[in-house]
C-alpha positions in Angstrom: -13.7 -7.5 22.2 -11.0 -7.8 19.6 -7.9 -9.9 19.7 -5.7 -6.5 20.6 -8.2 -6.0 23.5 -8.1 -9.4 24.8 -4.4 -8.8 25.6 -5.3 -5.9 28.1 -8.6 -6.6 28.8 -8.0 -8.6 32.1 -4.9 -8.1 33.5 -4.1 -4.3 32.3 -1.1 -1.9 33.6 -2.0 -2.0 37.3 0.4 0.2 38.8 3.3 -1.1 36.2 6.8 -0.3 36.6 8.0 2.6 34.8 11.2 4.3 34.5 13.0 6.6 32.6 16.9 5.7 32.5 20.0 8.5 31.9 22.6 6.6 30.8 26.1 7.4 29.5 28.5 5.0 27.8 30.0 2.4 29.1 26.7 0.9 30.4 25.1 -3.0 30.4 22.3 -4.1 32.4 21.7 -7.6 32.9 17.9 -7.6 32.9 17.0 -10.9 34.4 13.4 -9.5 36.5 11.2 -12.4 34.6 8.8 -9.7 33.9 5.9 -11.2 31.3 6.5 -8.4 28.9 8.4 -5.2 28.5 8.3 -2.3 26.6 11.7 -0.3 25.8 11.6 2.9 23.6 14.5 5.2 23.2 14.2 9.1 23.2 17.2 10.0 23.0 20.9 8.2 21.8 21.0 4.4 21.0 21.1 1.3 22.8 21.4 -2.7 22.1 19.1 -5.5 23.0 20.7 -8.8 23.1 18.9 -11.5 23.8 20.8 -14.8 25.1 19.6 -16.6 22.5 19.5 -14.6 19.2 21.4 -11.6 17.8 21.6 -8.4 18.9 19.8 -5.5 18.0 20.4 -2.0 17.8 18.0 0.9 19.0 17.8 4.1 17.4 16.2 7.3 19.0 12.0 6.5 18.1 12.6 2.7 17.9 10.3 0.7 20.5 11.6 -2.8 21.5 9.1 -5.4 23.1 10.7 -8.4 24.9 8.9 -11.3 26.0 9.6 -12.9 29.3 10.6 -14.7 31.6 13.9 -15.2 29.7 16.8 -12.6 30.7 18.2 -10.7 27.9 20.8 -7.3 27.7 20.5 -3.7 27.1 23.7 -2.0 26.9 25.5 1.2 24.9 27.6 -1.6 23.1 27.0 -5.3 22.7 30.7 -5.8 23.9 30.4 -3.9 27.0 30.4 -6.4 30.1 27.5 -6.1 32.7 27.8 -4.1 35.2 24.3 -3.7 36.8 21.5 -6.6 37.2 18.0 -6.2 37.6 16.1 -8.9 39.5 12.4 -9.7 39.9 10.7 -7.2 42.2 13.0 -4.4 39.5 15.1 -5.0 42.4 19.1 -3.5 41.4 22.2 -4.5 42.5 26.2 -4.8 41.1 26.9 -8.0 39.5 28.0 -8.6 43.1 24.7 -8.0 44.2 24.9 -5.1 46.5 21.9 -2.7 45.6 22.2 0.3 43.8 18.8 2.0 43.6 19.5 5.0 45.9 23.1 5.3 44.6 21.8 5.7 41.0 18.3 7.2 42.0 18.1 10.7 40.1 14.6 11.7 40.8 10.7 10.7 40.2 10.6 7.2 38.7 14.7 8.2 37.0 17.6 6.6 37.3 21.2 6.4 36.0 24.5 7.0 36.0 24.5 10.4 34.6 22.2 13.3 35.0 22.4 14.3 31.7 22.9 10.9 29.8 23.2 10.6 26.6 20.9 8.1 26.0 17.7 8.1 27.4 15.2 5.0 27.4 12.2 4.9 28.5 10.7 0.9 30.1 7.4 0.3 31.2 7.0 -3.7 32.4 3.8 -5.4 33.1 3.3 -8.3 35.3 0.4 -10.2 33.8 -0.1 -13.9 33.2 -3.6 -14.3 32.2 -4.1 -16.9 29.5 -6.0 -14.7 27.4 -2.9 -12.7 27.6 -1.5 -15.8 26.8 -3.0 -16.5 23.2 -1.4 -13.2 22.3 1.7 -13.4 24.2 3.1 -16.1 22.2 2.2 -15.4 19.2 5.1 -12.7 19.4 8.8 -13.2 19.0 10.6 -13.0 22.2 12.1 -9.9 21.6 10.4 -7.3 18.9 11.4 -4.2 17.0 9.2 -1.3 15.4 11.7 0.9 13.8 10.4 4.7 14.3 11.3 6.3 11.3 8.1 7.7 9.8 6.2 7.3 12.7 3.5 8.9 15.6 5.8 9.7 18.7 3.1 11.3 20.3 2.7 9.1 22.7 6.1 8.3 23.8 6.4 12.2 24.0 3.6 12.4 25.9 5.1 9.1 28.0 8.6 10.8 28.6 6.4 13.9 30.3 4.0 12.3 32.7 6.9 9.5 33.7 8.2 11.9 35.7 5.1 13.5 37.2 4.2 12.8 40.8 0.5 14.2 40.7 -1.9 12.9 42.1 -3.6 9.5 40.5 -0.2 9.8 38.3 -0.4 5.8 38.6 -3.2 5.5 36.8 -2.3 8.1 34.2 0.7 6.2 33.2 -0.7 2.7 32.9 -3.3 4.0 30.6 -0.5 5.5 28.8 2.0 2.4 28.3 -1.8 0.6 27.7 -2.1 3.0 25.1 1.7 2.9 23.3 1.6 -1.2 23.3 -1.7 -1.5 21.5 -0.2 0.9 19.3 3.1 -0.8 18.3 1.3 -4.1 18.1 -1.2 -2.8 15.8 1.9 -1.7 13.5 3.5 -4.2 14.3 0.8 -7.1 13.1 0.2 -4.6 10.3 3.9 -6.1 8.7 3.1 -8.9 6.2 6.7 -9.8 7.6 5.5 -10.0 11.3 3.8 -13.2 10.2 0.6 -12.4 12.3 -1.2 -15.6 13.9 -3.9 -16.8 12.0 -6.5 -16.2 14.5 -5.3 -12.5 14.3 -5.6 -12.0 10.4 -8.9 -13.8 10.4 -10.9 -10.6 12.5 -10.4 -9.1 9.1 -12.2 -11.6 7.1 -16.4 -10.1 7.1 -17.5 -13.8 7.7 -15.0 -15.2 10.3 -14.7 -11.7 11.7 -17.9 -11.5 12.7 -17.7 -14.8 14.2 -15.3 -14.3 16.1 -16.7 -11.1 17.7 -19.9 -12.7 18.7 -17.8 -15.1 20.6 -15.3 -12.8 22.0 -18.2 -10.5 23.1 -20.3 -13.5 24.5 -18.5 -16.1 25.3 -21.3 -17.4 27.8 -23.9 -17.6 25.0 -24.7 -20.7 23.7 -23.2 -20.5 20.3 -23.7 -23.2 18.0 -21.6 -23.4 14.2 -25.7 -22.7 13.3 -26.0 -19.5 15.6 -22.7 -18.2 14.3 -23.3 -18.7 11.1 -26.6 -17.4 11.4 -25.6 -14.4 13.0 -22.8 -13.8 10.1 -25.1 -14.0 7.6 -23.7 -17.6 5.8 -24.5 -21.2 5.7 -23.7 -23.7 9.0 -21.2 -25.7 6.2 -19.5 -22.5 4.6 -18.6 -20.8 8.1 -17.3 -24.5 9.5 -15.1 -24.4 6.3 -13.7 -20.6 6.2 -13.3 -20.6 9.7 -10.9 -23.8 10.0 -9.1 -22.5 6.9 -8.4 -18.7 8.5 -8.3 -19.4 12.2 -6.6 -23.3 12.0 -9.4 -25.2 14.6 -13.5 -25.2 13.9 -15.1 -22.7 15.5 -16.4 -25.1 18.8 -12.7 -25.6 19.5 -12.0 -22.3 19.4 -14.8 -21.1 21.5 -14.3 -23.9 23.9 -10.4 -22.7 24.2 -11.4 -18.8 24.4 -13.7 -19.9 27.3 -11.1 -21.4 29.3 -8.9 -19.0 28.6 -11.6 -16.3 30.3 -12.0 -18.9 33.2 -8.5 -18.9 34.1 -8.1 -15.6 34.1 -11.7 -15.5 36.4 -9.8 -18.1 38.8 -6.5 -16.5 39.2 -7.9 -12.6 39.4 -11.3 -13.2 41.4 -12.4 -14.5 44.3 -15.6 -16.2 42.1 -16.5 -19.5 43.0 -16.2 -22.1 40.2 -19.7 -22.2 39.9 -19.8 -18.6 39.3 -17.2 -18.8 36.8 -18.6 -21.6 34.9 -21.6 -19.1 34.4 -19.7 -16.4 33.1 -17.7 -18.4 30.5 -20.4 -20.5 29.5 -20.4 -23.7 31.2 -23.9 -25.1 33.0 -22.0 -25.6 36.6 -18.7 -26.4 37.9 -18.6 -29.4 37.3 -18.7 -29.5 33.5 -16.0 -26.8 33.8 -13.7 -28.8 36.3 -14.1 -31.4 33.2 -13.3 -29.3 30.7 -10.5 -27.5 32.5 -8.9 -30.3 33.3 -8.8 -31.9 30.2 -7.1 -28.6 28.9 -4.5 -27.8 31.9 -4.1 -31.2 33.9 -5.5 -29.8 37.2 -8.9 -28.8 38.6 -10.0 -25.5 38.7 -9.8 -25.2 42.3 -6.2 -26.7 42.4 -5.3 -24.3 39.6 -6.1 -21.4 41.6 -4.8 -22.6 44.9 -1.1 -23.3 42.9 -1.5 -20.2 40.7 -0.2 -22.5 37.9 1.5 -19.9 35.6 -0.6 -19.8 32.1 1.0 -21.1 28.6 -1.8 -19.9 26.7 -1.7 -21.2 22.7 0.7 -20.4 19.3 3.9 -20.4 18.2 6.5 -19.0 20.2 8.1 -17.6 16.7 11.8 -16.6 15.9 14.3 -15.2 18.6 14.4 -11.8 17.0 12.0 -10.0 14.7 12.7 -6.1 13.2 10.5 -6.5 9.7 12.2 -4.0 7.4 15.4 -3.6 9.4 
């Protein structure tokens, strides 16, 4: 498992929200849903994200926009226009006033708008996932993202803006593979940027020494890896991997594989019914009571509570700058 894969590999697209919006000026929604992450692409026109907090930016037909929740943020034909509709968790719609609007501005299979023919179309797909392996990856993105689309594969938002508003059957499935697909996508460009300031955990799967290292853990995180093993197993001395791998990833490798194991049993807790026991097994631990140890030390609550509470995850990084478009 790579550190792309880690982001979907619990909690993927599971019957996300998707929607294809019609819109013609003057138009603002107020997008305040708390969603984890959302994915915006235009296919036709332009549009604005403005985030509360940062400056706004604009969306040309091809661009894909990736905003990280829970904080609310605008999309609108104009950053001047004022709000007119909100969209609250549950992608539940109302006026400002809060009287709801979905049937009035319903125009078909998973479309909506104000206009049949809008000139602006946008395409949203929002996950709901809060898995701290997620998590690791989550904030090492800016809260709100741009990949301009000038040059690039719109294949799959082609492909997206077809099947969006299919109503075959296992449709569901088809177009949560699909928005699966189109994230990994712009976050592999996107990471790509030297500008996009990639965590250091990220750049190091490129390294052939740490690389490796990391795989072996990522891929079995329930072995009983020792700095030895893994350097062993990457084909280096126990002293030379301890030093390359706390100069490319910024921990030793212990620390890391200590935090990538609770980050697995945390997602086990929330997204299984597995008893602690079980999950100490899987993630490497030899019963639950070394994990409870552990895991509290790293989230201030037992396992048990954890999962009773559904404590939300914070996962590990730098929340980086309030908007990020490398070569806009």
């Amino acid at each position: 498992m790579d550190a792309l894969a880690g982001l979907l590999d619990g909690p993927r697209a599971h019957r996300a929200f998707l929607l294809r919006s019609l819109l013609d000026p003057p138009w603002s929604l107020r997008i305040q849903d708390e969603a984890p992450l959302t994915l915006v692409t235009v296919t036709r026109g332009r549009a604005w994200m403005i985030p509360d907090d940062g400056e706004a930016v604009r969306l040309d037909a091809g661009d894909v926009a990736i905003a990280r929740g829970p904080d609310p943020y605008t999309v609108a034909d104009d950053p001047a226009t004022p709000w007119q509709v909100v969209i609250h968790p549950g992608q539940r719609c109302t006026t400002l006033g809060g009287e709801p609007l979905e049937e009035e501005m319903g125009l078909g299979v998973r479309t909506w708008g104000n206009s049949s023919d809008g000139s602006t179309v946008l395409l949203t797909g929002t996950y709901q996932m809060r898995g701290e392996v997620s998590g690791r990856l989550l904030t090492a993105l800016p809260p709100l993202l741009v990949l301009p689309g000038e040059g690039g594969d719109h294949s799959l938002t082609a492909l997206l803006d077809q099947e969006i508003v299919r109503d075959d059957p296992g449709q569901e499935a088809v177009l949560d593979r699909l928005l699966d697909l189109l994230l990994i996508t712009v976050l592999r460009k996107w990471f790509s940027r030297p500008e996009a300031e990639a965590p250091t955990w990220y750049r190091a799967h490129a390294d052939p020494v740490v690389g490796r290292a990391l795989r072996m853990i990522h891929n079995d995180p329930a072995h009983p890896w020792t700095v030895a093993g893994l350097a062993a197993g990457a084909g280096v001395s126990r002293a030379s991997l301890a030093r390359r791998f706390t100069e490319l990833v910024g921990e030793p490798p212990m620390a890391f594989l200590t935090g990538w194991r609770l980050a697995l049993a945390a997602d086990l807790l929330r997204e299984t019914d597995a008893t602690v026991g079980a999950v100490a097994r899987q993630v490497g631990y030899g019963g639950p009571f070394a994990l409870s140890a552990a895991f509290k030390r790293a989230f201030g609550v037992s396992p048990q509570r954890y999962r009773e509470a559904g404590v939300p995850g914070t996962g590990a990084g730098a929340a980086g700058a309030a908007v990020s478009r490398p070569g806009a």
